[in-house]
C-alpha positions in Angstrom: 21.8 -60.3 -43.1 24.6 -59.1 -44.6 27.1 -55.9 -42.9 27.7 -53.7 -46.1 30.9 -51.8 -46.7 29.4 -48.8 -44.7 28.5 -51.0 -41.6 31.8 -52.7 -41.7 34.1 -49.3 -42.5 31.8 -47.7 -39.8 32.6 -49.5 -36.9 36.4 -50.1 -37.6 36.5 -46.1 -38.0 34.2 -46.0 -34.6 36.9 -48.1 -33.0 39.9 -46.3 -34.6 37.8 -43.1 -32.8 38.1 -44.9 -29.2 41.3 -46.1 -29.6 43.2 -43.0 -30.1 41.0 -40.5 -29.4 40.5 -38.8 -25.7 37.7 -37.6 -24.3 38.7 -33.9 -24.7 41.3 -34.7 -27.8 39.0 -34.8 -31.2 40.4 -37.2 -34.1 40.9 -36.0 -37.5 38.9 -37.7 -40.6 42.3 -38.0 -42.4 44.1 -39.8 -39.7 41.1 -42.6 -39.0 41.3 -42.8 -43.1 44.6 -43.7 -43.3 45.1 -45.8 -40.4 41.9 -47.8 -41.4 42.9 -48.2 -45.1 39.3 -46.1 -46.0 38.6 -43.4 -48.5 37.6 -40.1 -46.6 35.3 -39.1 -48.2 33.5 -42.3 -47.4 34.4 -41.5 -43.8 33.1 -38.4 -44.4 29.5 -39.3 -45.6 29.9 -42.6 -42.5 30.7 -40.2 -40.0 27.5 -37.6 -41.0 25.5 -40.6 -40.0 27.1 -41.2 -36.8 26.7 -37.4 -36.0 23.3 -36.9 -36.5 22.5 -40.3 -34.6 24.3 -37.9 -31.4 27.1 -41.0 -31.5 30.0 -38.8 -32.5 30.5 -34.6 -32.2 32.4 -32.7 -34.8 34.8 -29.6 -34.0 35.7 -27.2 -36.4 39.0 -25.7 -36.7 42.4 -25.7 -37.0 41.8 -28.3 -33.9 38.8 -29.6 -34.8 37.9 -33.3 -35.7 35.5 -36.1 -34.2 34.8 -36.6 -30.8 32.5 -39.8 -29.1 29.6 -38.0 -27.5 29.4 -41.0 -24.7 32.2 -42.6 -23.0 33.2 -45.9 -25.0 32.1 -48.8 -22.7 28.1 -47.1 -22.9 28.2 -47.4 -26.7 27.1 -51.1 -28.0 27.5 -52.4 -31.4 24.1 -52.6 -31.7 23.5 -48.8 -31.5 26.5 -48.6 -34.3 25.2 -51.0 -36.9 21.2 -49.6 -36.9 22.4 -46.3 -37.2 24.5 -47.6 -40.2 22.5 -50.1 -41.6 19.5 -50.2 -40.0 17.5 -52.3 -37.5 18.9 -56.3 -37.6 16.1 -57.9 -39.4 17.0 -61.0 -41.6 14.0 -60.5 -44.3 11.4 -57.8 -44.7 8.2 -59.6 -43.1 9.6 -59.8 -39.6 9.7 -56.0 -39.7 7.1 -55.2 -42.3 3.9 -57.2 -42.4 2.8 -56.3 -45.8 5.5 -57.5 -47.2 3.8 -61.0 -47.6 0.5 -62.5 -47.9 1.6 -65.4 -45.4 2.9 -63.8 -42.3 -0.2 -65.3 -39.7 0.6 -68.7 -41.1 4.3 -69.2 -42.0 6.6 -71.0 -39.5 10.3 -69.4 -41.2 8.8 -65.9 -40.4 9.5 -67.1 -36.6 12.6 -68.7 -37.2 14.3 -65.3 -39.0 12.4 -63.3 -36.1 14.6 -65.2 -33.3 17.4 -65.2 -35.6 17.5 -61.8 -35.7 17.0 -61.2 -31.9 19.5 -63.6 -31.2 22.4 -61.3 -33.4 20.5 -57.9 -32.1 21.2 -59.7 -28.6 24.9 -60.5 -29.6 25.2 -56.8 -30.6 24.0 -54.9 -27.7 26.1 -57.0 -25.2 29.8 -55.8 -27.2 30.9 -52.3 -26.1 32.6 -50.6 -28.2 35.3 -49.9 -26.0 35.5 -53.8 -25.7 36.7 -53.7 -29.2 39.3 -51.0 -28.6 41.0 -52.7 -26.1 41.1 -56.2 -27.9 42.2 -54.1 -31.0 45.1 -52.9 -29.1 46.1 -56.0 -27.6 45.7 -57.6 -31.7 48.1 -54.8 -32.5 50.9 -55.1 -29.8 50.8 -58.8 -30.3 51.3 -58.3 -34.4 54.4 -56.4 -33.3 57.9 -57.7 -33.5 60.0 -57.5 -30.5 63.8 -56.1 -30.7 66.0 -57.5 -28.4 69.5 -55.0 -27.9 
């Protein structure tokens, strides 16, 4: 399984949300774009996913931007990365058995099936505010100290 640019993008712009947004404070598109390095309109078409999976709100306004609809520590990287990309399957026959004539019979099919639990498994037990807080300690450690 591979995390495409949208999966990736995604959850660094999910983590920018946490990090600086508040629960009653929405974040604006152009600040997570800059801060993250991403175009906005790529945030833009991200972010339409993430609100119609009920994992972000947006405001309109003068005020408005993007809100978390659940408080940060409820929200797992699992529930980021299917809404992105999709549920974790490694090949199509563990989800889809038409996709091959051997599925009753072949032994990799298991071996990519518990593969892909053990991942979905990793996934669900990260929060996503776990990732904002080691995100801010990354950050205050990458910055220099000035001694007066």
């Amino acid at each position: 399984m591979k995390i495409s640019t949208k999966g990736r993008y995604g959850l660094r712009a999910m983590i920018d949300l946490a990090t600086y947004g508040a629960s009653d404070t929405p974040v604006y598109l152009s600040d997570i774009a800059k801060r993250q390095g991403i175009s906005e309109k790529y945030l833009e078409h991200i972010f339409g996913l993430l609100h119609r999976s009920g994992l972000v709100k947006a405001l309109r306004g003068r005020k408005g931007g993007y809100l978390l609809t659940r408080l940060a520590d409820t929200i797992t990287l699992d529930e980021i990365i299917t809404v992105l990309e999709g549920p974790c399957s490694l090949v199509d026959c563990v989800t889809d058995a038409t996709a091959c004539p051997k599925i009753d019979i072949c032994v990799t099919r298991e071996i990519w099936s518990m593969l892909g639990s053990k991942i979905e498994e990793a996934l669900k037990g990260l929060t996503l505010a776990s990732l904002a807080e080691r995100q801010i300690q990354k950050t205050q450690q990458d910055m220099p100290m000035y001694h007066i």
